[in-house]
Residue frames as a rotation matrix with the C-alpha (Angstrom) as fourth column:
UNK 1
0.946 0.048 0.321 75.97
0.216 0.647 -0.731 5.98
-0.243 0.761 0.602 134.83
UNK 2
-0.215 -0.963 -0.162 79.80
0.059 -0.178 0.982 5.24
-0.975 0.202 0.095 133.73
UNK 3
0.916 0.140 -0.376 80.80
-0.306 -0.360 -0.881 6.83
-0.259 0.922 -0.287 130.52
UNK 4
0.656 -0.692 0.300 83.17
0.710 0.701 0.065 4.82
-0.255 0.170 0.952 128.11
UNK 5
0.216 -0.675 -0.705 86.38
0.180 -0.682 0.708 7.32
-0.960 -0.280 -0.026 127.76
UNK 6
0.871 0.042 -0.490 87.00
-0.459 -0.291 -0.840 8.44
-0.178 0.956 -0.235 124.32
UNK 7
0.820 -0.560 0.118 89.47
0.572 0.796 -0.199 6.51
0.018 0.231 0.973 122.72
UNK 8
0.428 -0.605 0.671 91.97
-0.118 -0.774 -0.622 9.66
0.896 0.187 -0.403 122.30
UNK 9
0.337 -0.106 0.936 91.84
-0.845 -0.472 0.251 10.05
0.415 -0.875 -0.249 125.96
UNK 10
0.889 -0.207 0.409 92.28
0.001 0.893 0.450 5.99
-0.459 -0.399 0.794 126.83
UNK 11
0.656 -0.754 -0.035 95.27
0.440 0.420 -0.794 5.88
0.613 0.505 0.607 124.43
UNK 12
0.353 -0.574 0.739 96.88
-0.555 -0.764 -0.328 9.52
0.753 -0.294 -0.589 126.46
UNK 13
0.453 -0.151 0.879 96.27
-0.888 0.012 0.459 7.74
-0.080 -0.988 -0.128 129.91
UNK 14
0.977 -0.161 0.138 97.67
0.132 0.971 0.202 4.56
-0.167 -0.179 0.970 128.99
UNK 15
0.745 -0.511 0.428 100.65
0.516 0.035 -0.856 6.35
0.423 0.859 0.290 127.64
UNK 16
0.624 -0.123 0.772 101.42
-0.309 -0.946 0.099 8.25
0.718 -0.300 -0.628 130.69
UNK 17
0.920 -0.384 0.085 103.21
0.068 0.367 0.928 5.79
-0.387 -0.847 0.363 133.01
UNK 18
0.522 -0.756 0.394 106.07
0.836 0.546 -0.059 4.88
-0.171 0.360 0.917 129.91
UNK 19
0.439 -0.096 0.894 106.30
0.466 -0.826 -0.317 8.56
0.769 0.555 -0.318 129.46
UNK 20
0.732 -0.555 0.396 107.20
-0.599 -0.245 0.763 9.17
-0.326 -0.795 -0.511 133.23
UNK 21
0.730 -0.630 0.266 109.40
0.396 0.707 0.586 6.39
-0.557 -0.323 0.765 133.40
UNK 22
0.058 -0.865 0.499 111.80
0.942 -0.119 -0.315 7.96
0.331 0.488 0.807 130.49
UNK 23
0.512 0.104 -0.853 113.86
0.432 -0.889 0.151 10.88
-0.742 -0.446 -0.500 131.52
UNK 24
0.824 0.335 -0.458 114.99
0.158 -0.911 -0.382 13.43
-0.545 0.242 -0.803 129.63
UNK 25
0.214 -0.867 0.451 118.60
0.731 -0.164 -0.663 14.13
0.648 0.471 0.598 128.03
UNK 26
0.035 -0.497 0.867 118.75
0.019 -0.867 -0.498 17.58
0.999 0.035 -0.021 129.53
UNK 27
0.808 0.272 0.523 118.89
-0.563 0.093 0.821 16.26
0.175 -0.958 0.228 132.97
UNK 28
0.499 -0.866 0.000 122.18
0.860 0.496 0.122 14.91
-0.106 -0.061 0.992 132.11
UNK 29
0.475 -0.592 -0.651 125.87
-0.214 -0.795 0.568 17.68
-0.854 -0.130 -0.504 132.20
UNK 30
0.843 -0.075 0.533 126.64
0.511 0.425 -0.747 17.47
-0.170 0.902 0.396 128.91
UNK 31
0.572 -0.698 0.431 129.89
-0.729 -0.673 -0.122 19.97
0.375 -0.244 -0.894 130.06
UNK 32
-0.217 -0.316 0.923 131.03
-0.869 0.493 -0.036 16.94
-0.444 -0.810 -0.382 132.24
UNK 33
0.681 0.081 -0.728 132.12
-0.440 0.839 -0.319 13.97
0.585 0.537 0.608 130.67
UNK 34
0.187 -0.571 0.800 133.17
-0.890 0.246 0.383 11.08
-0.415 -0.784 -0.462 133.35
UNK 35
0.231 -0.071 -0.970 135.05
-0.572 0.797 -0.195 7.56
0.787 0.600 0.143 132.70
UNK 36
0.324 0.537 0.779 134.73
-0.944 0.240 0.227 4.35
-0.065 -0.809 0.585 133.86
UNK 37
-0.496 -0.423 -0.758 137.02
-0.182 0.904 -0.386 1.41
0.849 -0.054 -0.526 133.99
UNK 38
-0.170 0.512 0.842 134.69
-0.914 0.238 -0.329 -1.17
-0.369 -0.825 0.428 135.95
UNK 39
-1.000 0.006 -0.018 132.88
-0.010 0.678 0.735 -4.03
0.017 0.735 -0.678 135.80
UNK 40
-0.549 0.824 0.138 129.68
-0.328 -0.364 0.872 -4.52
0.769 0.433 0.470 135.00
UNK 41
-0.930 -0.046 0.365 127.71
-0.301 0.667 -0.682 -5.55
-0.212 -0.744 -0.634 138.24
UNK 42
-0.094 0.962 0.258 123.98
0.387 0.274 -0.880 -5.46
-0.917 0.017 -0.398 136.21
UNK 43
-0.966 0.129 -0.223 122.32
-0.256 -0.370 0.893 -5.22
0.032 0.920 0.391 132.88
UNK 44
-0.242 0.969 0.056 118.73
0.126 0.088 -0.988 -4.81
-0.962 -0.232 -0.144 131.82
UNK 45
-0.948 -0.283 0.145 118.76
0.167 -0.055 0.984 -5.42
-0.271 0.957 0.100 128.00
UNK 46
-0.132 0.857 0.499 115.31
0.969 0.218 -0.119 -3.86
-0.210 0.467 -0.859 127.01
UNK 47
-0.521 -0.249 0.817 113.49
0.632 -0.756 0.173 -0.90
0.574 0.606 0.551 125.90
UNK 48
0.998 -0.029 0.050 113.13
0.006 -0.797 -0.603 2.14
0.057 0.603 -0.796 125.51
UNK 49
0.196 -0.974 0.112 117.14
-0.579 -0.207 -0.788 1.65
0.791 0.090 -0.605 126.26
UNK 50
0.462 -0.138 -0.876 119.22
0.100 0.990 -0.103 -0.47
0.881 -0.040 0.471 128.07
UNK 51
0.597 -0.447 0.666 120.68
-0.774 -0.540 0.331 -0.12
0.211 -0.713 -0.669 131.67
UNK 52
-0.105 -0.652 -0.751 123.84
0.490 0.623 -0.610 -1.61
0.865 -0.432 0.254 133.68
UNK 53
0.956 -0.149 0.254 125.26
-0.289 -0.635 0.716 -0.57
0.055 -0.758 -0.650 137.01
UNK 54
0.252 -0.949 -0.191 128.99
0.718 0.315 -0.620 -0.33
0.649 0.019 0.761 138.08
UNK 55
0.472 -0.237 -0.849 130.96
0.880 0.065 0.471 0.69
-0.056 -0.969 0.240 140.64
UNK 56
-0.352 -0.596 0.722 132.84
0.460 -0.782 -0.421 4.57
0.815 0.184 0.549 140.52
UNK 57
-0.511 -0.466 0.722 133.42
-0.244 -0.727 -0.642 6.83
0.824 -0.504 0.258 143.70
UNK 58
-0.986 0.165 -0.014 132.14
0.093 0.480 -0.872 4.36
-0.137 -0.861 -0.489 146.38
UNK 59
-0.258 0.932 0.254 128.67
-0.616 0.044 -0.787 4.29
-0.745 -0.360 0.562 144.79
UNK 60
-0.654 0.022 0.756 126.74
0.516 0.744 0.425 2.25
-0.553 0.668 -0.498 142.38
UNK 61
-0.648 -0.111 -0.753 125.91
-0.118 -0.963 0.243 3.81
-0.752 0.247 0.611 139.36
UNK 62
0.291 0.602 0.743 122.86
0.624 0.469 -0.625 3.20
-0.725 0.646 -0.239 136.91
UNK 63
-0.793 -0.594 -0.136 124.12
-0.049 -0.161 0.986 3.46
-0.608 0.788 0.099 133.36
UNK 64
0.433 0.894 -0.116 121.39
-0.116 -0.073 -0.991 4.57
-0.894 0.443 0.072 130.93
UNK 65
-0.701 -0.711 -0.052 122.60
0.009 -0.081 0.997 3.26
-0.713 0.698 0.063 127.28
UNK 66
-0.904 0.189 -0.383 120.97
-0.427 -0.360 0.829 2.96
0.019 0.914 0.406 123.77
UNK 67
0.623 0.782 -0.017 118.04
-0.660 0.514 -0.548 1.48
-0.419 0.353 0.837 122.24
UNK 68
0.117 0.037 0.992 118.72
0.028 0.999 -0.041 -2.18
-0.993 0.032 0.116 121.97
UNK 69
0.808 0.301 0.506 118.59
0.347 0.451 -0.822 -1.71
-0.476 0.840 0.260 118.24
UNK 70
0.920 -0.358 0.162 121.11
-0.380 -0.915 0.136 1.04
0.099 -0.186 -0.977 118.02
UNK 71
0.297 -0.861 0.412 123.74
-0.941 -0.193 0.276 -0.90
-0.158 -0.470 -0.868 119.70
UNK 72
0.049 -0.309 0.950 123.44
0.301 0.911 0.281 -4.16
-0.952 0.272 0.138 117.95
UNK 73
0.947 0.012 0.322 123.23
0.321 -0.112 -0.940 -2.04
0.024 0.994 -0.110 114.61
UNK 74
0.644 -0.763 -0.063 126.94
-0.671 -0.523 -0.525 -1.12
0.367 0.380 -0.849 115.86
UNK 75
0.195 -0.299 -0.934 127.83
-0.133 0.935 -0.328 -4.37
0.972 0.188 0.143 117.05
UNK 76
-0.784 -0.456 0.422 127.51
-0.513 0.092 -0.854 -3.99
0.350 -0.885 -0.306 120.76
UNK 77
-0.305 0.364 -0.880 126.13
0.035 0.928 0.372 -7.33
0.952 0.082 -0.296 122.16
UNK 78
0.803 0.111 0.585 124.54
-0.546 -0.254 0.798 -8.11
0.237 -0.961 -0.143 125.76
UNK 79
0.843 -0.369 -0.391 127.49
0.295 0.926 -0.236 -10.40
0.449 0.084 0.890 125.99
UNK 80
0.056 -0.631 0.773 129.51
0.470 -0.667 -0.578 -7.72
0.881 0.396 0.259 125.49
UNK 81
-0.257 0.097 0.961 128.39
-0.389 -0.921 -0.011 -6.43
0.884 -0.377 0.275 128.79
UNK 82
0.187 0.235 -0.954 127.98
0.005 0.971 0.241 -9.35
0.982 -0.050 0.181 131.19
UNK 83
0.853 0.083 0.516 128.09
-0.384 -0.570 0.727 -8.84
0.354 -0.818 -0.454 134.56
UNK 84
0.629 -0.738 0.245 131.58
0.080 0.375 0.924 -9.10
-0.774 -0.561 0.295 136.00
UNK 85
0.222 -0.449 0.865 132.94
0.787 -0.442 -0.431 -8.28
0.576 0.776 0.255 132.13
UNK 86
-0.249 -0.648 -0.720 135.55
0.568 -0.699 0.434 -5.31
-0.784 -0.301 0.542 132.83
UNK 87
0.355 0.119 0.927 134.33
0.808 -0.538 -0.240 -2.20
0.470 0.835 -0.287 130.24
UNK 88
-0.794 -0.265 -0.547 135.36
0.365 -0.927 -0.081 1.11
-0.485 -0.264 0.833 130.26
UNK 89
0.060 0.976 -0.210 132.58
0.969 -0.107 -0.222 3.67
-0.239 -0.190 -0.952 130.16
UNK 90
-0.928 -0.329 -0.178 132.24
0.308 -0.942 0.136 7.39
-0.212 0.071 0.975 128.84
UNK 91
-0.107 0.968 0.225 129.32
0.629 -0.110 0.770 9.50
0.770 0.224 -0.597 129.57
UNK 92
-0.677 -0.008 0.736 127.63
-0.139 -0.980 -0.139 12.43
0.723 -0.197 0.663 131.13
UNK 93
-0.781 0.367 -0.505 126.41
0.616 0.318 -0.721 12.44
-0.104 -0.874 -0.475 134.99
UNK 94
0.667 0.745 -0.005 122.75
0.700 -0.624 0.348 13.96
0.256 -0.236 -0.937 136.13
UNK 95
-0.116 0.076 0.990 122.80
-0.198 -0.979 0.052 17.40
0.973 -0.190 0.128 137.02
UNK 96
0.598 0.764 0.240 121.31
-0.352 -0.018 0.936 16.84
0.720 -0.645 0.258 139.85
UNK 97
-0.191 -0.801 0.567 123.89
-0.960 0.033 -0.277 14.81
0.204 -0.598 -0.776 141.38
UNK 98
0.752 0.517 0.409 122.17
-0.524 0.845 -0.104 10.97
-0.399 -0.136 0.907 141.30
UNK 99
-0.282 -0.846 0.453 124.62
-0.459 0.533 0.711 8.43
-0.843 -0.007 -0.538 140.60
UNK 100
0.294 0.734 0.612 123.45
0.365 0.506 -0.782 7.78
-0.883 0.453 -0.119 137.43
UNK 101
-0.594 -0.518 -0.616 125.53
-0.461 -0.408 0.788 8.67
-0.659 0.752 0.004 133.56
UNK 102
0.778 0.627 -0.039 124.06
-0.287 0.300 -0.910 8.43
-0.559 0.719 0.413 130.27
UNK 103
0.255 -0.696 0.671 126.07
0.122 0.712 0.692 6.52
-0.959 -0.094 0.266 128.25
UNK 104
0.738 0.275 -0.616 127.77
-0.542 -0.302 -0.784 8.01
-0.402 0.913 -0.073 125.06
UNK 105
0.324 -0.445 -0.835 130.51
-0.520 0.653 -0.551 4.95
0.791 0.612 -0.020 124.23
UNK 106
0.612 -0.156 0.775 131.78
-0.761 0.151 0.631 2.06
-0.215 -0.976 -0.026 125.08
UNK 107
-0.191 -0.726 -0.661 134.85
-0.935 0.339 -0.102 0.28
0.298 0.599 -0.744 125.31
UNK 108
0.433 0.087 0.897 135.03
-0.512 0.843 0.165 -3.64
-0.742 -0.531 0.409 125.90
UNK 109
0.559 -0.133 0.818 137.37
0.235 0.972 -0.002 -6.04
-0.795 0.194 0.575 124.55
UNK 110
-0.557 -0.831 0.009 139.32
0.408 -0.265 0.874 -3.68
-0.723 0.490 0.487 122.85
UNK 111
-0.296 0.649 0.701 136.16
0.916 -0.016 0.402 -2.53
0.272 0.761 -0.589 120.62
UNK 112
-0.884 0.285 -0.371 135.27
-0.036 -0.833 -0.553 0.87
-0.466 -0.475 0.746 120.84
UNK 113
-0.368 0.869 0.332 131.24
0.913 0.268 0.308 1.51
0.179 0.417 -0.891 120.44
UNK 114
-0.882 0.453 0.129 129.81
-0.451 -0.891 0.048 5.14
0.137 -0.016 0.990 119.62
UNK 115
-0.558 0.826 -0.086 126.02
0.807 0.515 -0.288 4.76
-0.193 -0.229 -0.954 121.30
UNK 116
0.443 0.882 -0.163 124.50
0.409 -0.361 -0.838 8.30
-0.798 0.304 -0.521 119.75
């Protein structure tokens, strides 16, 4: 006979894929702060935070920015970020060495945008 899972326990396991999927902060060199004059070559405007990619030392780089709310409560738009739109970037690479920077501002259009 199947037993129905306690609700506690259905809510944990349902909660465990979105929890992998976000990584950490401290998996990022917060010593090491790199810029980026690029353009944008992708955006994914959703949550838990938004991603681009762009081009910097002959690789392509996934950009981890804000919560969606965050950056329209400071007036950065997806417009703002359009693929093929020139921005400049400033943010801390993985440890690890993945091509991959969390994003702590950004310029575009002459706007500068603090994102934490």
């Amino acid at each position: 006979m199947i037993r129905p899972l306690p609700l506690a326990l259905a809510l944990a396991l349902g909660a465990a894929p979105a929890a992998l999927a976000h990584h950490g902060w401290s998996s990022y060199d917060a010593d090491k702060t790199i810029k980026v004059t690029a353009p944008v070559s992708d955006l994914a405007w959703g949550n838990p935070h938004a991603t681009a990619k762009v081009a910097y030392q002959g690789k392509t780089w996934e950009v981890i920015l804000a919560p969606l709310a965050r950056m329209e409560a400071r007036g950065l738009t997806r417009e703002m970020l359009a693929a093929g739109k020139p921005v400049t970037l400033e943010g801390y690479p993985r440890s690890d060495g993945t091509a991959e920077m969390r994003l702590e501002r950004v310029t575009v259009d002459g706007k500068v945008v603090e994102l934490r």
